[in-house]
C-alpha positions in Angstrom: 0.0 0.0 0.0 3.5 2.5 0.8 4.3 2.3 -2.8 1.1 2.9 -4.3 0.8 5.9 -2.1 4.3 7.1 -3.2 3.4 6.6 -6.7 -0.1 8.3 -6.8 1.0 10.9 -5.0 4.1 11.0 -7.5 2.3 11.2 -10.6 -1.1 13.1 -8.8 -0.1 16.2 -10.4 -1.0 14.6 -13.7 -3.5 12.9 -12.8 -5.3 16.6 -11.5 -4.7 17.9 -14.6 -6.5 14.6 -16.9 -9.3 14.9 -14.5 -9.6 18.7 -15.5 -9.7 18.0 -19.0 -11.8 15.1 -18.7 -14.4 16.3 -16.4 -16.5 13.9 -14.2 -14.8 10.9 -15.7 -11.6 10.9 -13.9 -13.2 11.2 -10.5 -12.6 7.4 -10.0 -8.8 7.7 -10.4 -8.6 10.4 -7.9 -11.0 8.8 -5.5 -8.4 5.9 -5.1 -5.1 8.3 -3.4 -6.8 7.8 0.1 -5.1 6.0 2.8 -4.8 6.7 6.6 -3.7 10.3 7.0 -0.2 9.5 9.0 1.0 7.1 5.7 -0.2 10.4 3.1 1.6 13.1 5.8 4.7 10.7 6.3 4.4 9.9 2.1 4.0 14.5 1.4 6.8 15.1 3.9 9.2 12.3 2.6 8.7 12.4 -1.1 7.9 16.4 -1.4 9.0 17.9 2.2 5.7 19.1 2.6 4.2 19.6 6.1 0.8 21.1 7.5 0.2 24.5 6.5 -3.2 25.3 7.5 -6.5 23.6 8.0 -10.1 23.8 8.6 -13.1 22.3 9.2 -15.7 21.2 6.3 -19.7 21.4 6.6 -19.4 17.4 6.7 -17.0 17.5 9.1 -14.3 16.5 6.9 -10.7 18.1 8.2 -9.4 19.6 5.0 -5.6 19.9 5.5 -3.0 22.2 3.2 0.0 20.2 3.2 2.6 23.1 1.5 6.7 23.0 1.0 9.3 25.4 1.1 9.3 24.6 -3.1 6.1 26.0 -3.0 4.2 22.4 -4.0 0.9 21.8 -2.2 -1.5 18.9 -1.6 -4.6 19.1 -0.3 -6.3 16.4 1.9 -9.6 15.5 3.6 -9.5 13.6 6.7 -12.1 12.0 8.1 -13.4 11.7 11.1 -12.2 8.3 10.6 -8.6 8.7 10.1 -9.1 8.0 6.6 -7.4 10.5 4.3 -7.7 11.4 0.5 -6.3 13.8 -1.7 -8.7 16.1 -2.6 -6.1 18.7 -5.2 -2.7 19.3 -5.6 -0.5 22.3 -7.3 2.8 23.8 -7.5 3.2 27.8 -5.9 1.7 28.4 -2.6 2.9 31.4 -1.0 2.5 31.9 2.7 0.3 35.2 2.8 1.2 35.4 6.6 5.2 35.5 6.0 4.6 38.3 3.7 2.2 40.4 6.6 -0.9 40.3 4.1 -3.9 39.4 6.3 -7.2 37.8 4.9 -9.0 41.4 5.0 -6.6 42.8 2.6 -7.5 40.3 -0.2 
């Protein structure tokens, strides 16, 4: 299960973009990166050196989680109550709005 973590997580970036281009479709492939949430934090912070950046809770009561690294990749993940994890997006420069002094009002 390790390695097929590593792997979708790995390639995830192109599988967010097929899923883009081919709509409702892909969801199944995307559906499938979820694992318990310490293998996909150990799996971000090994692979990608990306470590909780923020997080909230979700109307369902879903944990949504902003994994971010100093590169400026990202992954997002919901956790449920249950432990269970899955990657809900991922992308490539997140900036840290409150290392720069920009607050949320400002935006």
């Amino acid at each position: 299960m390790r390695l097929v973590l590593a792997y979708v997580l790995k390639h995830s970036r192109v599988l967010v973009a097929a899923a883009g281009m081919l709509g409702a479709s892909a969801a199944p492939a995307l559906a499938a990166q979820c694992a318990p949430r310490e293998q996909i934090a150990q799996t971000l912070a090994s692979n990608y050196h990306e470590k909780p950046a923020g997080m909230g809770v979700s109307a369902t009561g879903a944990l949504t989680v902003i994994f971010a690294s100093p590169a400026g990749t990202w992954t997002a993940v919901a956790v449920k109550p249950s432990g269970l994890a899955c990657v809900l997006d991922v992308g490539d420069g997140w900036t840290d709005l409150s290392s720069l002094g920009v607050s949320a009002e400002a935006e």
